[in-house]
Structure formats: C-alpha cells, structure tokens
C-alpha angles and dihedrals in degrees: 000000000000098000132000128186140165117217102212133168101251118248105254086069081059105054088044094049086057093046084049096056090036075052087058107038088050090057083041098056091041100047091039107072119241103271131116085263095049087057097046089049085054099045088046100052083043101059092043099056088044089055086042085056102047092039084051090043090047097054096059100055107094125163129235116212140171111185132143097002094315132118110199129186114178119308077344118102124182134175106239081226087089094048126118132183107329112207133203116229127210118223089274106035089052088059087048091056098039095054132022092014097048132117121228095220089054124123108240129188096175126178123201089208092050130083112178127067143186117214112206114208110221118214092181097122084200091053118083095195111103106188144347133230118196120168124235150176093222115032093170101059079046092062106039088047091053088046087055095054100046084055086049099059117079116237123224 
C-alpha cells in the first residue's frame, strides 16, 4: 500500500451535530407535556435525528488509495497506467479548481471539511474523463505515492 487515507467528518461536526440534537431534545421535552407519552415523543424525535446525523455523517467518509498499480477515490478505481502528472492545490487553488475552472466531465471526490486536492491529469484516449480532483489532507504524500506507482509500473 503506497498511500492510505481516511476521509472522515472532523470531530467538531461532530460535537455540533450532537449540541444541535441536545438542542432538540431540550425544545421537545419542553413543548410535549410531562406524560409517558411525552417522554416517548422525546426519546423518539431524538433517536431519529441521531441516526439523521451519523447517516449523514456517514455518507460523507470516503478513502483515498493507491496499491498494486490502482488509484481509488471512493467507489471510484483507476490503473495508474492512465495516469498522467498528478499535482498537488493549495486551499485556494483547490476551490479554483473546484469551482469556476472546473469541467463538467471531471471526476470529483470533494469534501466540504477539506481544504486541500490533488487533480490527477487522465491520458486514457477512451476515457472522457479528463481529470480528477480528490480532496486530501495531505496532497503531497498523494501525489509522491502516485509518483511511486506510475514508476513502478513497467512500461511497454
């Protein structure tokens, strides 16, 4: 394994998302009068919108690989073979790049919490696809492990 990262929601979203629902629980329990069935109604629109927040959560955590000749972003898998330069953005280049530079037909694997990217030039003719854009915490170990794995590959 060249590189490995988990894409997680940080923690502080975390720590909002479960103010927020405290937050709730507190207006439910106040607004439902005290009764078995108050508490019920309470406990019930508490535990949907905690299982809201961590599906939600949940949805948004995505890993970034490169092994045995293969970039993967998410659900997404490429050879390395066609691959071209890979090059590390910024904060604001990566919105640049995200937003009034981008193609329509690019692969992007965007995080709100992340900053940084990598935009992966493809070389596949067949493909359509002309780059990809995956955030990243660490854009220079991307792009050195994908480095790596293209010289790894022998060429025809």
């Amino acid at each position: 394994m060249e590189y490995d990262e988990r894409l997680r929601v940080p923690l502080r979203w975390w720590v909002q998302g479960t103010m927020l629902i405290a937050s709730l629980w507190l207006a439910v329990v106040v607004a439902v009068p005290a009764t078995p069935a108050g508490f019920a109604t309470s406990g019930a629109v508490t535990a949907v919108a905690l299982a809201a927040m961590v599906g939600l959560f949940s949805s948004l955590a995505a890993r970034v690989t490169v092994a045995d000749g293969v970039l993967t972003a998410g659900k997404a898998h490429i050879s390395v073979t066609h691959l071209g330069r890979a090059e590390a953005l910024d904060a604001d280049r990566a919105r640049a790049v995200a937003g009034p530079e981008a193609d329509a037909r690019a692969f992007l694997l965007l995080r709100p919490y992340l900053k940084t990217a990598v935009r992966v030039e493809l070389t596949d003719p067949a493909d359509p696809t002309p780059y990809w854009l995956i955030h990243t915490r660490h854009p220079q170990h991307l792009v050195a492990a994908l480095e790596r794995a293209a010289a790894a590959v022998p060429h025809a």
